[in-house]
C-alpha positions in Angstrom: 16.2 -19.3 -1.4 14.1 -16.0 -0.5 16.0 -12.8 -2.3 16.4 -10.4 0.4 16.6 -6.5 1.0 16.7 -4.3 3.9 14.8 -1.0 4.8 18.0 0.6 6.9 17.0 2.7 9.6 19.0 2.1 12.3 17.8 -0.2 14.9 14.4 -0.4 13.4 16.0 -2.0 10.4 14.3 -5.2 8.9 14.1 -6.9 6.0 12.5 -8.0 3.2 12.2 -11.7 2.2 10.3 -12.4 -1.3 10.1 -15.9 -2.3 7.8 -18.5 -2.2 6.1 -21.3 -0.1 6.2 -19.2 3.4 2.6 -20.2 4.4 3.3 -23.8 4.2 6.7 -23.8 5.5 7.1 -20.6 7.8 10.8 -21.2 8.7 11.5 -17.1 8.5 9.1 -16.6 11.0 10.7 -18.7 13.8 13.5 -16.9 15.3 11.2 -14.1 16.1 8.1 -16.1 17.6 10.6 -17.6 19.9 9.0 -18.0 23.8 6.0 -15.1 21.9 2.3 -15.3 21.9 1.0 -14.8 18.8 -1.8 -12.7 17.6 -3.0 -13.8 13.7 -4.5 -11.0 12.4 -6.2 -12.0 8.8 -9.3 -11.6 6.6 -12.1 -13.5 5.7 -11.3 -14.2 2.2 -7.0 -14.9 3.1 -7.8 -16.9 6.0 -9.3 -20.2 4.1 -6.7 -19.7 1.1 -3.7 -19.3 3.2 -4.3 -18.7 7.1 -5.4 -22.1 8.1 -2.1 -23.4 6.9 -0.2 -21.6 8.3 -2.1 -21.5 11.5 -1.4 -25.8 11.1 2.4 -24.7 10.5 2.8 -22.4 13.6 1.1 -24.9 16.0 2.8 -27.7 14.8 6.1 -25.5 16.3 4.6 -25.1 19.3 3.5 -21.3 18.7 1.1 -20.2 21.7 -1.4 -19.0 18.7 -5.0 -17.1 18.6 -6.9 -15.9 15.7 -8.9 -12.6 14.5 -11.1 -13.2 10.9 -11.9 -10.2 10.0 -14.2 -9.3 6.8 -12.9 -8.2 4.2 -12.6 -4.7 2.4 -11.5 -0.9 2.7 -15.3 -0.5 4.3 -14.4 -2.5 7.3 -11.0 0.2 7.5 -12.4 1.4 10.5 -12.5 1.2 14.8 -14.7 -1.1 14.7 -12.4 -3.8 13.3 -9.5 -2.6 15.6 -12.1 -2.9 18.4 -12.4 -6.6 17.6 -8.6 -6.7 17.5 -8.1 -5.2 20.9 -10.8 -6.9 22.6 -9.0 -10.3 22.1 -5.6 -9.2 23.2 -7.1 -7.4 26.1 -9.8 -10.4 26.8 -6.8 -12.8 26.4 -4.0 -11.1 28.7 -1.6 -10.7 25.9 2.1 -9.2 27.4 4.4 -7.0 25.7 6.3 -9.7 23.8 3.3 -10.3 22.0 4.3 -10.2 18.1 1.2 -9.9 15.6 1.2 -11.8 12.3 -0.7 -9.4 9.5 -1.5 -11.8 6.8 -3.5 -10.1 4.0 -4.0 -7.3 2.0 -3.2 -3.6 2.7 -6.0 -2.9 4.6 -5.5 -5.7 6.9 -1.5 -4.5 7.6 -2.4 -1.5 7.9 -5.0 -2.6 10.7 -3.1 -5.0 12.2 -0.3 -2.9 12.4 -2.2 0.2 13.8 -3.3 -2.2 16.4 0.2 -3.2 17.2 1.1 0.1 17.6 -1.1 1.0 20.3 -1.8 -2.1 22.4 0.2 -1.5 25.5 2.4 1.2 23.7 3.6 -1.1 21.1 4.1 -4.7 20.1 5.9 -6.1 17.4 4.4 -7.1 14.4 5.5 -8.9 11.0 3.8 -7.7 7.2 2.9 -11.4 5.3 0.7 -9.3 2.5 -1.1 -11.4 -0.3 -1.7 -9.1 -2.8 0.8 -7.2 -5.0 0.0 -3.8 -4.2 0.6 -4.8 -0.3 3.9 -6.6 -1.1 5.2 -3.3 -3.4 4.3 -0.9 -1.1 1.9 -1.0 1.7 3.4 -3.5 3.6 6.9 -1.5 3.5 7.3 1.9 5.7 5.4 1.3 8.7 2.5 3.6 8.4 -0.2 2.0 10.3 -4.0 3.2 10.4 -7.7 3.5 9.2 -10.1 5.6 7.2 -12.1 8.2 8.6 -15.2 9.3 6.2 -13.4 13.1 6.2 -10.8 11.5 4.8 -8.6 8.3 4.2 -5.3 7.2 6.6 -5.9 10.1 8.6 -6.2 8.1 11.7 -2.8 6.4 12.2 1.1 5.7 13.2 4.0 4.9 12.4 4.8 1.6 13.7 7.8 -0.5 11.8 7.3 -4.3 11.5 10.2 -6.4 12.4 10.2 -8.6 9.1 7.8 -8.1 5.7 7.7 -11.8 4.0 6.3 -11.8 0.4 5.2 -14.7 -0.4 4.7 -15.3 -4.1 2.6 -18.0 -4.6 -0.5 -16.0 -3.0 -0.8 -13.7 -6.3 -1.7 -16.9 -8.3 -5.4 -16.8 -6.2 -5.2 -12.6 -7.0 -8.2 -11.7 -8.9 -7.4 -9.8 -12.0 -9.0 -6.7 -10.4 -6.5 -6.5 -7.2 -3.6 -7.8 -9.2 -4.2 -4.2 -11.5 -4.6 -2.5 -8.4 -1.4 -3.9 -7.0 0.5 -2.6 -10.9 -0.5 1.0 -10.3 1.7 1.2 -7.4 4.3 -0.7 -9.7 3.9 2.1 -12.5 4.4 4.8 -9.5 7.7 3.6 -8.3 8.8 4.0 -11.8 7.3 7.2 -12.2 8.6 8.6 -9.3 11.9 7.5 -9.1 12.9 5.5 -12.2 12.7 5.9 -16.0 14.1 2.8 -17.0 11.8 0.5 -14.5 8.7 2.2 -16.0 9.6 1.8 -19.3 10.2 -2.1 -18.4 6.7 -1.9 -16.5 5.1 -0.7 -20.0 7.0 -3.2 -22.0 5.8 -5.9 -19.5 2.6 -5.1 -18.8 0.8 -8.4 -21.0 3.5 -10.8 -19.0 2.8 -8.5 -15.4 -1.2 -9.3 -15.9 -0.9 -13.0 -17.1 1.5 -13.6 -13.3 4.8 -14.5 -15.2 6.5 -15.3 -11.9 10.1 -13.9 -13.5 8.2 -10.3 -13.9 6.6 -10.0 -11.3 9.1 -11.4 -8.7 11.6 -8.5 -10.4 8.7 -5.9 -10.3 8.5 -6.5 -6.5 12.1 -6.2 -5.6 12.4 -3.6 -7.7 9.4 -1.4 -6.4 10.3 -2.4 -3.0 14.2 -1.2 -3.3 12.7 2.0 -4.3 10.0 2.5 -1.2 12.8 1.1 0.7 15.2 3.6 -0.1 12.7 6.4 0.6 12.0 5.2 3.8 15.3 5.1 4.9 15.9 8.7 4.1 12.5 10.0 5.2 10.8 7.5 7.8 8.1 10.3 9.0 7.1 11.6 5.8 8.2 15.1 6.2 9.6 15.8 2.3 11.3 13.0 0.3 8.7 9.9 1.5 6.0 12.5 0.4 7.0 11.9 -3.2 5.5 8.4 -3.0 2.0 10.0 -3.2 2.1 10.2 -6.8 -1.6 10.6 -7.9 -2.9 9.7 -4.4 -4.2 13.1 -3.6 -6.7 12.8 -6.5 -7.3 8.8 -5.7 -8.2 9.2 -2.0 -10.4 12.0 -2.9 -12.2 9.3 -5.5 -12.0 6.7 -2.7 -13.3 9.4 0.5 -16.0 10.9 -2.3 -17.1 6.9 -3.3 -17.3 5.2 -0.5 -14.7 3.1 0.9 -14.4 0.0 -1.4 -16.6 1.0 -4.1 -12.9 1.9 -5.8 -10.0 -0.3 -5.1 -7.4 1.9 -4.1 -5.2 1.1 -7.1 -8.0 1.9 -9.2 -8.3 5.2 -7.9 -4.7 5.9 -7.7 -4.6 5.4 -11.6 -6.7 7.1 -12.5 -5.2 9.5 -9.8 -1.7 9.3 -11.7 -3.4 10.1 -14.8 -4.8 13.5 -13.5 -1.7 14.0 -11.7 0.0 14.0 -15.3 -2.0 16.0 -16.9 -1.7 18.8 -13.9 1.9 18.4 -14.3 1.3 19.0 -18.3 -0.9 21.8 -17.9 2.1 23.8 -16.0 4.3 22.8 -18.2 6.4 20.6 -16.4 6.3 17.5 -18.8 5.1 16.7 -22.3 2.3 15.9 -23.0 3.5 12.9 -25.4 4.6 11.5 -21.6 1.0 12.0 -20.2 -0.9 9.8 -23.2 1.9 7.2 -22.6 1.2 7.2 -18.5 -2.7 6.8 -19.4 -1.6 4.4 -21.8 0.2 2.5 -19.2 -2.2 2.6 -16.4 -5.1 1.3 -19.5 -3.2 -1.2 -20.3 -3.2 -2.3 -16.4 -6.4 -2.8 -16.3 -7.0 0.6 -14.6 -9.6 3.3 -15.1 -7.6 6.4 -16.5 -10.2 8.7 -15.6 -12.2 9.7 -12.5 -15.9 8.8 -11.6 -17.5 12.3 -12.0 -17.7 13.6 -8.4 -17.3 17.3 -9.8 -14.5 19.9 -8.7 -16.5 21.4 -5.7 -16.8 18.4 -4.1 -13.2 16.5 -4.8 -11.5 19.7 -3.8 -13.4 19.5 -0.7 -12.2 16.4 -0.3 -8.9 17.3 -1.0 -8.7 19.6 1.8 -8.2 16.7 4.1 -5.1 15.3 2.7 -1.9 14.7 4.7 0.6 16.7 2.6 -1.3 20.0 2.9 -0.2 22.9 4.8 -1.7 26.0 6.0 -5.2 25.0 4.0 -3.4 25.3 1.0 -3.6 21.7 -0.8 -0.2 20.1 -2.3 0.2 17.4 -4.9 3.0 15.1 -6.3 3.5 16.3 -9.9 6.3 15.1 -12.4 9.4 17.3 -13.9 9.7 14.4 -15.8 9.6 10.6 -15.7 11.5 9.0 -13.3 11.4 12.4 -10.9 8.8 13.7 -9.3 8.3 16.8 -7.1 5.6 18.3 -4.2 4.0 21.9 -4.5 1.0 23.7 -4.6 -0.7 24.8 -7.5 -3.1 27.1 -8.7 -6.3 26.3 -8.4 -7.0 27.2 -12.1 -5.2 24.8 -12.8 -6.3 22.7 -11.0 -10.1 22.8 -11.6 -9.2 22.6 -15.3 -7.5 19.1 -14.9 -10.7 18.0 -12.9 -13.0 18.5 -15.7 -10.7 17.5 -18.2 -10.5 14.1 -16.5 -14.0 14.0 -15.4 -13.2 13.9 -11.5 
């Protein structure tokens, strides 16, 4: 049996299933496809691992199904792939009770979902992610959208799915390079929100890489508890859900300043929570014992700990365009200490001194 949680907000609520064998058997799926058309939105790389059964699932129910392959990667972030989403619901007369299926990563939700949001004003939709950082956090909160090349997920809604099913068995295909992509939004939740599950992350960490199913199923509950909880207080992001941007103002300047793709986006959000640490440090917020065991942490994921050398003038540029800023004045998620975090602005002194310190 699936363990199950709930993101309560009212009557947007859904849940959370996380178990395993969903794509061969889709049972969860059934009461909502009930008298649906169904729009499969997926990747090229899920679709052969884990879309053409459960295409061969869904039809075998009699599911009134089409298909979107799209290619994979945060380039293909972009209007051009919702363009090739639209297109097919508009080219096939899809109705309002169409329901979209997002089966991949975080990029595909997040695109599949942004173009559930605005086909005809909204259709449902239902999160399958495959990859660990998608089932711990992206798939979870409804935010919905693309990358611009001034600056990432600021194209976008929020658009709630009706049902997020985690599959299990789809991390054993993870390469080792997304699974420690997926663990740095693991090591946020605990950094944000809980002492003792970071400390269980860092004590885990060789067991978490090697895809002990025990670990990782309790590292996905317990990350999604936490983004669940924040949600429910904060759906719109406008103070507590900020909080779960822990290092992300320095990663999406890494990822805007790179190139889409070039850095994963948990890559650049570790070394992201790195910087963010030592920020926090440098104003004397935390210790700095607690920032050499956070880089310590995010090494042993398999993450880079610093950034790729895009120089202050142009990452604060960058930085400029970030969501949580207000009045031009740029704001980041820093730690009082583990386990709770906090959103201000800071000076930029301070700032530029962290930058070359961690070679961003």
């Amino acid at each position: 049996m699936p363990h199950t949680l709930h993101v309560e907000l009212g009557e947007r609520a859904y849940p959370i299933l996380v178990g395993s064998g969903f794509l061969h058997d889709p049972a969860p799926l059934f009461p909502y496809l009930h008298n649906r058309r169904v729009m499969l939105v997926t990747n090229s790389t899920v679709h052969p691992l884990y879309g053409q059964a459960l295409e061969g699932a869904l039809k075998a129910q009699g599911v009134d199904l089409r298909t979107v392959i799209l290619p994979d990667g945060e380039a293909h972030k972009a209007w051009e792939s919702i363009e090739r989403i639209l297109a097919v619901m508009l080219t096939d007369h899809l109705d309002r009770k169409t329901i979209v299926l997002a089966l991949g990563g975080g990029v595909i939700g997040d695109m599949a979902g942004f173009a559930a949001a605005i086909y005809q004003r909204g259709v449902d939709f239902i999160q399958i992610p495959t990859t660990l950082l998608a089932q711990v956090d992206s798939s979870v909160g409804g935010k919905t959208g693309i990358n611009h090349a001034l600056g990432k997920n600021m194209i976008g809604a929020f658009h709630q799915p009706l049902a997020v099913l985690s599959d299990m068995d789809t991390l054993l295909t993870l390469p080792a390079k997304e699974l420690s992509a997926g663990l740095a939004e693991v090591i946020k939740h605990g950094l944000i929100a809980d002492a003792a599950y970071f400390d269980w992350i860092a004590q885990n960490m060789a067991g978490l890489r090697a895809l002990e199913a025990d670990l990782l199923t309790h590292a996905v509950i317990r990350s999604c508890e936490i983004k669940a909880n924040v949600v429910a207080q904060d759906e719109r992001e406008s103070g507590l859900r900020a909080l779960l941007n822990f290092g992300h103002t320095f990663g999406h300047a890494i990822e805007a300043g790179m190139g889409y793709g070039a850095w994963l986006h948990g890559e650049a959000v570790g070394a992201g929570m790195v910087m963010a640490a030592d920020l926090s440090a440098r104003l004397g917020y935390i210790e700095i014992a607690l920032v050499e065991r956070i880089r310590a942490t995010v090494a042993a994921a398999g993450l880079p700990t610093q950034g790729p050398g895009l120089g202050a003038e142009r990452t604060i540029q960058l930085m400029l365009g970030d969501k949580k800023n207000e009045a031009g004045k740029i704001r980041f998620v820093l730690l009082k200490q583990c386990g709770h975090a906090f959103l201000t602005a800071v000076p930029e002194e301070a700032l530029r001194a962290t930058l070359q310190e961690c070679h961003a």
